[in-house]
Biopython code that builds the backbone (N, CA, C, O; Angstrom):
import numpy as np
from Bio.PDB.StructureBuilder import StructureBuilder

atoms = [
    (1, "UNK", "N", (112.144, 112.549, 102.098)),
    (1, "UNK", "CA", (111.441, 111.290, 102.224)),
    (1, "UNK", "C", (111.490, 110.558, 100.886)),
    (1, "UNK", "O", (111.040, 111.058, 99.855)),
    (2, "UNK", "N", (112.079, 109.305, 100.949)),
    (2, "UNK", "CA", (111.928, 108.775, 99.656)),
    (2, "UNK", "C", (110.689, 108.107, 98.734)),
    (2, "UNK", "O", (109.736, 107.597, 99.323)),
    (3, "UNK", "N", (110.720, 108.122, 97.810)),
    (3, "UNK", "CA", (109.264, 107.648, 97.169)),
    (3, "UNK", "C", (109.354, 106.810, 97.000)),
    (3, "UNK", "O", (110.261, 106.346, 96.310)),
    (4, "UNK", "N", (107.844, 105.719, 97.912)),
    (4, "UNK", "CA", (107.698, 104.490, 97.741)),
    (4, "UNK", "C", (106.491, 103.908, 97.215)),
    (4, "UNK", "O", (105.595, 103.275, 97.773)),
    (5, "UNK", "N", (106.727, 104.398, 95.553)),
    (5, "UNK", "CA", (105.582, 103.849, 94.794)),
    (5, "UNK", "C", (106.553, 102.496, 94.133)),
    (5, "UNK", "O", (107.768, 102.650, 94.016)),
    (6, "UNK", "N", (106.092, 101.591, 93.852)),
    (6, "UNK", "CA", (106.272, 100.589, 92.988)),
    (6, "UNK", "C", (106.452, 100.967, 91.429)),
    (6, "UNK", "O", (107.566, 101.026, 90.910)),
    (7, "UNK", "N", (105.346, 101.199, 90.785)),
    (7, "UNK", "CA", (105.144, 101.918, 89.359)),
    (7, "UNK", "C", (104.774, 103.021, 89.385)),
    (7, "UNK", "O", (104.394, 103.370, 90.502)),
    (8, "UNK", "N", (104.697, 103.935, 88.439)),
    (8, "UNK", "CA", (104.316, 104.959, 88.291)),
    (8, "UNK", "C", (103.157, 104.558, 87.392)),
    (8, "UNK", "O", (103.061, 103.823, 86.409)),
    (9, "UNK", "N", (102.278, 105.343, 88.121)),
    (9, "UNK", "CA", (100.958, 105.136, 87.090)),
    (9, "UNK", "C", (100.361, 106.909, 86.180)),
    (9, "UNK", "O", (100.528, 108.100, 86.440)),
    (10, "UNK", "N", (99.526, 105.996, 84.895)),
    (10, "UNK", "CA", (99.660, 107.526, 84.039)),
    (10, "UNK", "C", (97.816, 107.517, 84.146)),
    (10, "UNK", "O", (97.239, 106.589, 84.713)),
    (11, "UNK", "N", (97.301, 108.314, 83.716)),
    (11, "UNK", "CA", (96.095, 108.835, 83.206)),
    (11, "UNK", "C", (95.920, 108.737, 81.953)),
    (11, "UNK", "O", (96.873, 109.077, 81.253)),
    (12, "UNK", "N", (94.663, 108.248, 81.271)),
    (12, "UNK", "CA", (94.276, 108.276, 80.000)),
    (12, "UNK", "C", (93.507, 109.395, 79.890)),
    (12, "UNK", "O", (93.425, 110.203, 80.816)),
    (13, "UNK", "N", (92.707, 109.579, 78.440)),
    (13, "UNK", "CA", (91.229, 110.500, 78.467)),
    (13, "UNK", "C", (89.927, 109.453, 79.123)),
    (13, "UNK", "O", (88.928, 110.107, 79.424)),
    (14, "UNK", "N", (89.817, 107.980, 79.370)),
    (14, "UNK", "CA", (89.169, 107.168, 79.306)),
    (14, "UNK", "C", (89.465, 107.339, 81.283)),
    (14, "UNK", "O", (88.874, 108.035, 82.109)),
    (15, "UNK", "N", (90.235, 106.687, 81.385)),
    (15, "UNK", "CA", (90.899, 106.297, 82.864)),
    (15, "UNK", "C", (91.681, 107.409, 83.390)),
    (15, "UNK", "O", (92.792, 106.974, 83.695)),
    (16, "UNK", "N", (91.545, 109.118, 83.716)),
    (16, "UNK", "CA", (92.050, 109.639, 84.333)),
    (16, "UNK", "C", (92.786, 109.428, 85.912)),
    (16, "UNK", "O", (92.502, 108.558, 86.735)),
    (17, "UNK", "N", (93.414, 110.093, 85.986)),
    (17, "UNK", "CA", (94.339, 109.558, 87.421)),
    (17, "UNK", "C", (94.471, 110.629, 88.573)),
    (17, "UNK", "O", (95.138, 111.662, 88.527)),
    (18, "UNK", "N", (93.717, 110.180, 89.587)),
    (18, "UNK", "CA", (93.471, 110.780, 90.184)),
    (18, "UNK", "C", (94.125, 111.218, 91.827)),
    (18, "UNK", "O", (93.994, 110.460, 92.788)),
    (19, "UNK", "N", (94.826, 112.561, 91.910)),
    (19, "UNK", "CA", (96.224, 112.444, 92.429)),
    (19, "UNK", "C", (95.863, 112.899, 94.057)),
    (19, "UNK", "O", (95.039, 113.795, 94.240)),
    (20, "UNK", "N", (96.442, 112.314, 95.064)),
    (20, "UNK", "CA", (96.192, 112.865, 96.312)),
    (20, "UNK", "C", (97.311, 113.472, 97.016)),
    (20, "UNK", "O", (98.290, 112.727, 97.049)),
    (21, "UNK", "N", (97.434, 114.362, 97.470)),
    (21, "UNK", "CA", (98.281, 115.171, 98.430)),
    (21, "UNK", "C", (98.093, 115.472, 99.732)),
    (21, "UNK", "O", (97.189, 116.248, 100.042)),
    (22, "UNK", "N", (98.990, 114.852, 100.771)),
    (22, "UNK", "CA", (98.393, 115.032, 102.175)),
    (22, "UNK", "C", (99.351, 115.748, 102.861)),
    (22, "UNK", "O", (100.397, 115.186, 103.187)),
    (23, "UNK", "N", (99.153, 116.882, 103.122)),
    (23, "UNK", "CA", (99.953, 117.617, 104.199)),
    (23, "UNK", "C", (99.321, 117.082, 105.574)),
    (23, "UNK", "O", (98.405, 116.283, 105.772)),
    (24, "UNK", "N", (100.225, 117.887, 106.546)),
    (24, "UNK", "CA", (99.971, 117.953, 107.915)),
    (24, "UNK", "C", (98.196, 118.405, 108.018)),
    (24, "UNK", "O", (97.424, 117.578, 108.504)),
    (25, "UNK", "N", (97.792, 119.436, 107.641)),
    (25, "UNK", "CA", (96.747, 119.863, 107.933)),
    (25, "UNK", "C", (95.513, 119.869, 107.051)),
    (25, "UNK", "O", (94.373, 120.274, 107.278)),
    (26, "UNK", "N", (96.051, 119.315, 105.996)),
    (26, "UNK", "CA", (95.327, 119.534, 104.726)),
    (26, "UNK", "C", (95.172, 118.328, 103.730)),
    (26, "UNK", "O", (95.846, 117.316, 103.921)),
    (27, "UNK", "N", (94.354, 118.408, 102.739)),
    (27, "UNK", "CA", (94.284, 117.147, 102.016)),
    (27, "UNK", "C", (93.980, 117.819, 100.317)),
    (27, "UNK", "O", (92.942, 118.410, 100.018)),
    (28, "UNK", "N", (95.017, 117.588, 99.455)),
    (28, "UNK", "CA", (94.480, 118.270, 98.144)),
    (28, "UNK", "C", (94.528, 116.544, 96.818)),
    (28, "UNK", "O", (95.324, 115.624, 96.632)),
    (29, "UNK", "N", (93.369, 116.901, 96.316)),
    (29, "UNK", "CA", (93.504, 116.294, 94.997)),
    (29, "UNK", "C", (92.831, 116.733, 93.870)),
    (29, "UNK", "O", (91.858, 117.486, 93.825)),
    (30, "UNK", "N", (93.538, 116.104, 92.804)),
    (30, "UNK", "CA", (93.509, 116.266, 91.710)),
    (30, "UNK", "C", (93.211, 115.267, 90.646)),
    (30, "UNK", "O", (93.381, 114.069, 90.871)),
    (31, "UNK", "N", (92.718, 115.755, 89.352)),
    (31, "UNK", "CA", (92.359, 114.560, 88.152)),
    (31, "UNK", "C", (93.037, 114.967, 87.270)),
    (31, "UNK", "O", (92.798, 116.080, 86.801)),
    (32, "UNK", "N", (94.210, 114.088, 86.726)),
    (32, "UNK", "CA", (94.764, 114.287, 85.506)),
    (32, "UNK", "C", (94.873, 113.770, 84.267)),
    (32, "UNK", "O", (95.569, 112.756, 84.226)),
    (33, "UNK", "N", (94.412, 114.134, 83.234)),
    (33, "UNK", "CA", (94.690, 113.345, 82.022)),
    (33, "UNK", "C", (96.337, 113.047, 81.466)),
    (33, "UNK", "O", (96.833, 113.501, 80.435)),
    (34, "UNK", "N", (96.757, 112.477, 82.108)),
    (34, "UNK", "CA", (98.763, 112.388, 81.454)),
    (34, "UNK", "C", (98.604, 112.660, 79.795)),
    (34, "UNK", "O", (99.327, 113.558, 79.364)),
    (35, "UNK", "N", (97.934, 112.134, 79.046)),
    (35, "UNK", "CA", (97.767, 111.880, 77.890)),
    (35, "UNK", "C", (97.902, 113.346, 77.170)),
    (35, "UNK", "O", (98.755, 113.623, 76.327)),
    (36, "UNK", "N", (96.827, 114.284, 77.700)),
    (36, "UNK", "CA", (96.823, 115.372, 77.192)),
    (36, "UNK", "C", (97.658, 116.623, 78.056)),
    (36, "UNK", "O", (97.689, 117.725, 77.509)),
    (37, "UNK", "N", (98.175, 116.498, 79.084)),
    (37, "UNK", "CA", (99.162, 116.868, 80.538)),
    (37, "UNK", "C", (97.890, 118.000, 80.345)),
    (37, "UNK", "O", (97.927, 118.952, 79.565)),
    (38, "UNK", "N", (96.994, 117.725, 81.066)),
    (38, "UNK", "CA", (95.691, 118.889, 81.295)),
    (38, "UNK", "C", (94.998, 117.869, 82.844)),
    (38, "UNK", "O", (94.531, 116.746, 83.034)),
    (39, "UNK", "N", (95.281, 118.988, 83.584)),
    (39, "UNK", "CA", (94.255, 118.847, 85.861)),
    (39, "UNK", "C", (92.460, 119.035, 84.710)),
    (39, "UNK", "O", (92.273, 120.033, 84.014)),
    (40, "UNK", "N", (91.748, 118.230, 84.773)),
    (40, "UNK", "CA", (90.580, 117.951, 85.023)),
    (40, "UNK", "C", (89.644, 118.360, 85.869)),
    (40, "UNK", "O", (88.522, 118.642, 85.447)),
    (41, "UNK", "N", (89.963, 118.452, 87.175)),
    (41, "UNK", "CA", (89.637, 118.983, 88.062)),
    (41, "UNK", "C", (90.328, 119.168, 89.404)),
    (41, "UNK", "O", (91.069, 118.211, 89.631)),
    (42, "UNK", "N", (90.330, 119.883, 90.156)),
    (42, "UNK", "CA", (91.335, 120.123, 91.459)),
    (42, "UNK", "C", (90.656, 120.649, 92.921)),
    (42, "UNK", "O", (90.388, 121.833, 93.124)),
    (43, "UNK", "N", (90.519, 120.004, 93.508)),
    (43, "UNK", "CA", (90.001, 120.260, 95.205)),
    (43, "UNK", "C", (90.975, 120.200, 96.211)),
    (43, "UNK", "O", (91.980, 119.494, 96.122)),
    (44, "UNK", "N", (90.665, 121.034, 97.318)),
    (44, "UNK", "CA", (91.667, 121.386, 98.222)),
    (44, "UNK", "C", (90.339, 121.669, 99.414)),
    (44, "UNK", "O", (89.277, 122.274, 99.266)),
    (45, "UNK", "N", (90.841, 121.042, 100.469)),
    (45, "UNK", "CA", (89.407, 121.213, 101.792)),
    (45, "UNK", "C", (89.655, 122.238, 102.148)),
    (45, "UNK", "O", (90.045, 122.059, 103.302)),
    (46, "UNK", "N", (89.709, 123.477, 101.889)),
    (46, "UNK", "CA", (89.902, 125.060, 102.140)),
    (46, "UNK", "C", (89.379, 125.548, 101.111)),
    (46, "UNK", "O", (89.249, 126.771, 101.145)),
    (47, "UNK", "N", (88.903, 124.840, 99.868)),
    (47, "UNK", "CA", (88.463, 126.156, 98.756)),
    (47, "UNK", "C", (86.831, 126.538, 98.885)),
    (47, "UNK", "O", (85.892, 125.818, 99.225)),
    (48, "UNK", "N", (86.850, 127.517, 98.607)),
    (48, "UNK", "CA", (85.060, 128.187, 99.045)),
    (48, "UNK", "C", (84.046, 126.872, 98.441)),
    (48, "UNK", "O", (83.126, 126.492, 99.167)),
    (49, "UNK", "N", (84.276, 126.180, 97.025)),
    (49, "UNK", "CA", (83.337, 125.296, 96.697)),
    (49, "UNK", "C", (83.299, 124.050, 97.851)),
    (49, "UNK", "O", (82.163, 123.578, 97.812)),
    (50, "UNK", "N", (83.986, 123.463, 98.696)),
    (50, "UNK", "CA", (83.986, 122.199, 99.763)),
    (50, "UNK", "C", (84.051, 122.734, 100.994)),
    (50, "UNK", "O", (84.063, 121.947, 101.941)),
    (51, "UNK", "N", (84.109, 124.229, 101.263)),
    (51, "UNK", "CA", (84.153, 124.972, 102.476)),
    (51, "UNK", "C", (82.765, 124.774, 103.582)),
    (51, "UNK", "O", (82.718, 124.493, 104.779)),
    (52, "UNK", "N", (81.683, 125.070, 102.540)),
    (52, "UNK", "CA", (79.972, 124.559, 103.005)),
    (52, "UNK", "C", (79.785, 122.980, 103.616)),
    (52, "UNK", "O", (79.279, 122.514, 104.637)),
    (53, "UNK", "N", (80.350, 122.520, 102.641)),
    (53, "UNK", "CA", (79.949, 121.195, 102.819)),
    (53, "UNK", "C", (80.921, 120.274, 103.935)),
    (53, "UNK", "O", (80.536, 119.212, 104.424)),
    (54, "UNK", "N", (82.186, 120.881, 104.208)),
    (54, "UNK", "CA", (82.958, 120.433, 105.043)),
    (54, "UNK", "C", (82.927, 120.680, 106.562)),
    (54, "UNK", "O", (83.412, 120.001, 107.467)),
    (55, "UNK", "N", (82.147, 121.964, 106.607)),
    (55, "UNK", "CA", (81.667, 122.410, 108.191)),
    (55, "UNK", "C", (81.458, 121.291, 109.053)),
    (55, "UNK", "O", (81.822, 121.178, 110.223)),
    (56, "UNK", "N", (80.824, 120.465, 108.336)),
    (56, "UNK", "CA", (80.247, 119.507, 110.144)),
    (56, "UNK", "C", (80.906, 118.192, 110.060)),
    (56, "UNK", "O", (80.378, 117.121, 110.358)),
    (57, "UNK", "N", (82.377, 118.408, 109.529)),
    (57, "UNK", "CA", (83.360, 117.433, 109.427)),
    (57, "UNK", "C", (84.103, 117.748, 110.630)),
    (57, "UNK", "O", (84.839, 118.716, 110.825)),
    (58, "UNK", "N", (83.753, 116.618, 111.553)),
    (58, "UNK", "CA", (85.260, 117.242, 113.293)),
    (58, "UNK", "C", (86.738, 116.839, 113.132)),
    (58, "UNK", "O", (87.447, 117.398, 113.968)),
    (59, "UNK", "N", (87.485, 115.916, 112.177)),
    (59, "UNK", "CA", (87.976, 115.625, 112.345)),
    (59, "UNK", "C", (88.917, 115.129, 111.258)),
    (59, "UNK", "O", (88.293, 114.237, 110.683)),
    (60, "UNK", "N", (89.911, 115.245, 110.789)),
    (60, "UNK", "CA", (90.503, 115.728, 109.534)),
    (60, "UNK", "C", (90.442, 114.080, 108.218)),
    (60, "UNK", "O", (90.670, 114.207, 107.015)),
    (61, "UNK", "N", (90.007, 112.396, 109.057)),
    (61, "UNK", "CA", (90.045, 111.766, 108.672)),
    (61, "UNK", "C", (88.030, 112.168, 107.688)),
    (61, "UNK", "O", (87.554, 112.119, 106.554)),
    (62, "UNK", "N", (87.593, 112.507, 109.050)),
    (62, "UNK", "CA", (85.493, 113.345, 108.302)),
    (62, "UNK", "C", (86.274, 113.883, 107.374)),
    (62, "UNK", "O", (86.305, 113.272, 106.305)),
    (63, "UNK", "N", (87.184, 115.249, 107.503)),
    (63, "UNK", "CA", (86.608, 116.071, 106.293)),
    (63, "UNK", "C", (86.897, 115.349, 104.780)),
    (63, "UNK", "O", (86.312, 115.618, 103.731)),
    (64, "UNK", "N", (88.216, 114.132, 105.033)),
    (64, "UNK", "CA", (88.862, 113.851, 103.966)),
    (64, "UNK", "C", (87.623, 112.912, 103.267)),
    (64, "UNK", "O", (87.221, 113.003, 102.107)),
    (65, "UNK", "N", (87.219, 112.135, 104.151)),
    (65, "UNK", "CA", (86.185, 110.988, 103.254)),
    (65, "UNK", "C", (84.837, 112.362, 102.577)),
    (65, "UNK", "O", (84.505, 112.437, 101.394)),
    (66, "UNK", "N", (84.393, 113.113, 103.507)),
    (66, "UNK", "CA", (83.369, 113.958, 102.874)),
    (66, "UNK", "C", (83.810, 114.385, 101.329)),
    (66, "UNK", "O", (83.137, 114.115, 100.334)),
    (67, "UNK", "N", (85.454, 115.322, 101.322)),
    (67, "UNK", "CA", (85.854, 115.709, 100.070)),
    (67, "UNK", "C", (85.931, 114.902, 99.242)),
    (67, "UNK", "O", (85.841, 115.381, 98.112)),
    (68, "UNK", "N", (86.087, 113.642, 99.293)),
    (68, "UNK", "CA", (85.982, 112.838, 98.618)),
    (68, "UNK", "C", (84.964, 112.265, 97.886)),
    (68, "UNK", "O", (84.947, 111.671, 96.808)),
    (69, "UNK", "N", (83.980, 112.613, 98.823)),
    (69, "UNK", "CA", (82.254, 112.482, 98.159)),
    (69, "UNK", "C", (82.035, 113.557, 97.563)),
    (69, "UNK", "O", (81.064, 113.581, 96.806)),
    (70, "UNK", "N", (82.816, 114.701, 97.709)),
    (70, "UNK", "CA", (82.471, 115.877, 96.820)),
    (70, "UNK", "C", (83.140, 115.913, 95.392)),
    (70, "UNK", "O", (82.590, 116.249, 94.344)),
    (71, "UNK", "N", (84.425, 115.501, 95.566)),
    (71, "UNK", "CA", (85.089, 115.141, 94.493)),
    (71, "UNK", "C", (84.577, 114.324, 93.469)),
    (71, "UNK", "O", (84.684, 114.507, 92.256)),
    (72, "UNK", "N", (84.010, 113.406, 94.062)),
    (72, "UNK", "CA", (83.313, 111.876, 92.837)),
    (72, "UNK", "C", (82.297, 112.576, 92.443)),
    (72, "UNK", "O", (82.086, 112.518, 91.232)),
    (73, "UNK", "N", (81.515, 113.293, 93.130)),
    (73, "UNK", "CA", (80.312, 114.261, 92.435)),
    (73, "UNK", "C", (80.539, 115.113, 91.368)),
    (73, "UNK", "O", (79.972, 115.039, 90.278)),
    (74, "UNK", "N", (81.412, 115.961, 91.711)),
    (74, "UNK", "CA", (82.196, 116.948, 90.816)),
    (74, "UNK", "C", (82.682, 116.332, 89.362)),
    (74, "UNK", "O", (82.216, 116.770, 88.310)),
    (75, "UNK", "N", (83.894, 115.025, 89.414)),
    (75, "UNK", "CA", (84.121, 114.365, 88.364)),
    (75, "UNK", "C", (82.729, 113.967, 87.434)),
    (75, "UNK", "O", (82.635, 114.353, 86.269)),
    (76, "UNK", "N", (81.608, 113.105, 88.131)),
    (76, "UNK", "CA", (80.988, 112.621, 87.359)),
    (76, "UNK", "C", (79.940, 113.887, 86.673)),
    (76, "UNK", "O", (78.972, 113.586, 85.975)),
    (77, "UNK", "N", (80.247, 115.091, 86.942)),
    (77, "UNK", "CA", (79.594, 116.107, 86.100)),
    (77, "UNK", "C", (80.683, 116.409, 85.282)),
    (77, "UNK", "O", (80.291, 117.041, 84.301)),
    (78, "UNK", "N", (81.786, 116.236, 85.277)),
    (78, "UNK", "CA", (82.736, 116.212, 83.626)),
    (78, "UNK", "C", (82.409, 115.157, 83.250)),
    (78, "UNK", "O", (82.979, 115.132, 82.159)),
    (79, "UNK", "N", (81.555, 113.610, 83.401)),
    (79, "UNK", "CA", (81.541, 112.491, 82.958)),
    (79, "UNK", "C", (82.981, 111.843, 82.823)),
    (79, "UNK", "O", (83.636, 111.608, 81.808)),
    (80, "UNK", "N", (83.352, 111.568, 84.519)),
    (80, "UNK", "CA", (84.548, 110.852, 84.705)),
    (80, "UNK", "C", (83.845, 109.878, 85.545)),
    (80, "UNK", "O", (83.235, 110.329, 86.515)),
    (81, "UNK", "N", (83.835, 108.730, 85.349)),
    (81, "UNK", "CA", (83.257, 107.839, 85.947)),
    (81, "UNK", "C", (84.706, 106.661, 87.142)),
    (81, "UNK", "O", (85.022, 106.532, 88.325)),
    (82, "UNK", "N", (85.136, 106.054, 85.639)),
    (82, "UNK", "CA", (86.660, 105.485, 86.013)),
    (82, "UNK", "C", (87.642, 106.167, 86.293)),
    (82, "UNK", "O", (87.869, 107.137, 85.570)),
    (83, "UNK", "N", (88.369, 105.935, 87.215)),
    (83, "UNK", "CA", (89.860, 106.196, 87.802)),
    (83, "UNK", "C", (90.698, 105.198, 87.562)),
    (83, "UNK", "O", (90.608, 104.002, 87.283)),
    (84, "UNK", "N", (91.904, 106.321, 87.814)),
    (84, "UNK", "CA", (93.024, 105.300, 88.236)),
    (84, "UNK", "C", (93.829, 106.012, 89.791)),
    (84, "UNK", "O", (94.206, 107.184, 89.808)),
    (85, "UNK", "N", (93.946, 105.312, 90.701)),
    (85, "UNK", "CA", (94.101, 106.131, 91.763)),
    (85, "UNK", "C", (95.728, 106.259, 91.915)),
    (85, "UNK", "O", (96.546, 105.347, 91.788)),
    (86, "UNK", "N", (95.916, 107.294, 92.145)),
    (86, "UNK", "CA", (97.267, 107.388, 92.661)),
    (86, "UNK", "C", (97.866, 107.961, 94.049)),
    (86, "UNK", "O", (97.880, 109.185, 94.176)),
    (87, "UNK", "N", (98.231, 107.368, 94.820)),
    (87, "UNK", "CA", (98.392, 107.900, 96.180)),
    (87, "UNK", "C", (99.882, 108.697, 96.825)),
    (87, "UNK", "O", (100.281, 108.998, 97.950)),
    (88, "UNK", "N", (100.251, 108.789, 95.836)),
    (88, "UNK", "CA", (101.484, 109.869, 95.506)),
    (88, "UNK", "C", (102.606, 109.395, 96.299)),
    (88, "UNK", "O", (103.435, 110.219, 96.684)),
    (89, "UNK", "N", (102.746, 108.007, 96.624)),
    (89, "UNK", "CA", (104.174, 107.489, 97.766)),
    (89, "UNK", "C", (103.155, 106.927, 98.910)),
    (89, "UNK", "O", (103.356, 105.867, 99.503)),
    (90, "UNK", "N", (101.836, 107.930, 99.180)),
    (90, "UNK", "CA", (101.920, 107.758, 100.832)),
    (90, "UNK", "C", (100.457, 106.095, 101.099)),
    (90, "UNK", "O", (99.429, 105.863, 100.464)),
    (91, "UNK", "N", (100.963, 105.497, 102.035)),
    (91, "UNK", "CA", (100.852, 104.889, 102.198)),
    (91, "UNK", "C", (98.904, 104.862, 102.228)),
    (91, "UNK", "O", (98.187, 105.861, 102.175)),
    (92, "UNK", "N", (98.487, 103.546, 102.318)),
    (92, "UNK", "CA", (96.847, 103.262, 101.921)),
    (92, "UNK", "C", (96.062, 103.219, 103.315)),
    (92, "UNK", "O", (95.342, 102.295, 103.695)),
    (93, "UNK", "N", (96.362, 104.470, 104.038)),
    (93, "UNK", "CA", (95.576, 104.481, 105.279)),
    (93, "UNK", "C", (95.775, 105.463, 106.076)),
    (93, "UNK", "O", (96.936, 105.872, 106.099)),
    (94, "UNK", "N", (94.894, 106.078, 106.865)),
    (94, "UNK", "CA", (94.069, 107.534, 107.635)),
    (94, "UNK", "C", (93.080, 107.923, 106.554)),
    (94, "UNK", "O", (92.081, 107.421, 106.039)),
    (95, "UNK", "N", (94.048, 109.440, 106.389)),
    (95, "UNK", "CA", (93.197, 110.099, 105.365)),
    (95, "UNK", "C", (92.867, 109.866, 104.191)),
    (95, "UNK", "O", (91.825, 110.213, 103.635)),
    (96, "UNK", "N", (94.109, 109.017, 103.584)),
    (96, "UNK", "CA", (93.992, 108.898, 102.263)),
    (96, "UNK", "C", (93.269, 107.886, 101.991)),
    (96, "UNK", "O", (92.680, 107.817, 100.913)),
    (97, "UNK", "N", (93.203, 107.096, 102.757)),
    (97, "UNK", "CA", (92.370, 105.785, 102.793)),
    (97, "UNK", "C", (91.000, 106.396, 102.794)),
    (97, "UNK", "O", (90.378, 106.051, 101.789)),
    (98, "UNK", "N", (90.250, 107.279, 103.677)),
    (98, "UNK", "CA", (89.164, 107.548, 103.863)),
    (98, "UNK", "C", (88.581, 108.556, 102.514)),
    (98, "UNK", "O", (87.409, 108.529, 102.139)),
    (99, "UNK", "N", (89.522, 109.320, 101.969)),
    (99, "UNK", "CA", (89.099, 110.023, 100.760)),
    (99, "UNK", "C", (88.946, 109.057, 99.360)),
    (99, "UNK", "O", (88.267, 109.283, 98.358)),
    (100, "UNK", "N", (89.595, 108.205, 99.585)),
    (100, "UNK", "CA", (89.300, 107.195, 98.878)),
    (100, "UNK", "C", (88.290, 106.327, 99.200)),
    (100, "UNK", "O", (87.877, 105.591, 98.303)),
    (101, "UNK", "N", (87.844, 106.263, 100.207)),
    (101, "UNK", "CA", (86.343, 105.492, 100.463)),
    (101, "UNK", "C", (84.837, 106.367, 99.863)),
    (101, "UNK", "O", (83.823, 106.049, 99.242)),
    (102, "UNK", "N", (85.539, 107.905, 100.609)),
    (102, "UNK", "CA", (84.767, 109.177, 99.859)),
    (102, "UNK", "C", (84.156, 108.819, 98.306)),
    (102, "UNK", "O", (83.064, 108.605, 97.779)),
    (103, "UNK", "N", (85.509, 108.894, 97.954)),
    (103, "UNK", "CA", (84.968, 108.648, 96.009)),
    (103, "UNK", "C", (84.553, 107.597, 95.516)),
    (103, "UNK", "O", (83.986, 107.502, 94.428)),
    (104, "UNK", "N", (84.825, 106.624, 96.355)),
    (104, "UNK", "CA", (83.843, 105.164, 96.023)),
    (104, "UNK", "C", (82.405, 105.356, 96.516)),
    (104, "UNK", "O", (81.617, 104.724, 95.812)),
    (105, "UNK", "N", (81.904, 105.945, 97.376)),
    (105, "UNK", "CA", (81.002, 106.138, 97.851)),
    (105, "UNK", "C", (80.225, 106.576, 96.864)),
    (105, "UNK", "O", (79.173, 106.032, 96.527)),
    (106, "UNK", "N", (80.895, 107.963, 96.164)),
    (106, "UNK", "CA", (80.066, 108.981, 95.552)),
    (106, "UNK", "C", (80.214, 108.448, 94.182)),
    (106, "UNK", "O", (79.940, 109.245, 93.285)),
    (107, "UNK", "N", (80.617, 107.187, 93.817)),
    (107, "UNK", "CA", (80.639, 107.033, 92.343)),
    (107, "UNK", "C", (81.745, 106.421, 91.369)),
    (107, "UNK", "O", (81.689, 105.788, 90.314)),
    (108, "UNK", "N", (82.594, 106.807, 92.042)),
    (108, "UNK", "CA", (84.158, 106.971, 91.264)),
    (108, "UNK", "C", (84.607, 105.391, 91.241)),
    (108, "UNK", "O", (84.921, 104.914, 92.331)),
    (109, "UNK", "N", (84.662, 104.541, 90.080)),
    (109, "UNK", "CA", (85.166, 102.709, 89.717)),
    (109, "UNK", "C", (87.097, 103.303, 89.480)),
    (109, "UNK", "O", (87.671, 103.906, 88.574)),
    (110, "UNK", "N", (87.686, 102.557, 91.226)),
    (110, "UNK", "CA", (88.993, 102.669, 90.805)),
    (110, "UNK", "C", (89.597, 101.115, 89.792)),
    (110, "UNK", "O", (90.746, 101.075, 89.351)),
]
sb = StructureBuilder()
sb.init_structure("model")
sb.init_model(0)
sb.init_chain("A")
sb.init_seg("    ")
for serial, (resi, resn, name, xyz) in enumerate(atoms, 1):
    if name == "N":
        sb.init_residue(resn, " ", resi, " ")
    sb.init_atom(name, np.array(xyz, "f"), 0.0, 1.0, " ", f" {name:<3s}", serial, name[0])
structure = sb.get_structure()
């Protein structure tokens, strides 16, 4: 599949960048500082910490916006407030759209 980003966008220490991955069944992201090439933080809707909180999600667009509220929570206890979002090629709607509503919800200024 070819990649259809426009620019490539980087991460600061200020403006980390915050990376989404959507499989078939699954939804993983990540916060990266490019600057210092150091993950910030990393969630995946299968890991024991979003496992609790994802239960009474029916439906894979729920669990993505929920992780997403878990995610913006999580960041703003490293004191990551600003993003820069990056949607890795895939286009600005289902899941990724909704995990991104997630982290606006919970905090996160893209």
């Amino acid at each position: 599949m070819p990649n259809k980003r426009k620019k490539i966008v980087k991460g600061t220490s200020e403006k980390p960048r915050l990376v989404v991955y959507r499989s078939n069944r699954y939804i993983h992201a990540q916060l990266v500082d490019d600057s210092q090439n150091k993950t910030l933080l990393g969630f995946y809707d299968k890991s024991k910490s979003a496992a609790a909180t994802l239960k009474s999600a029916k439906t894979k667009s729920e669990r993505s916006h929920a992780l997403g509220k878990l995610f913006a929570e999580e960041a703003k206890k490293k004191k990551v407030t600003k993003i820069v979002f990056d949607r890795n090629g895939y286009i600005y709607h289902g899941r990724v759209k909704a995990f991104a509503e997630g982290a606006r919800e919970g905090g996160l200024v893209f």
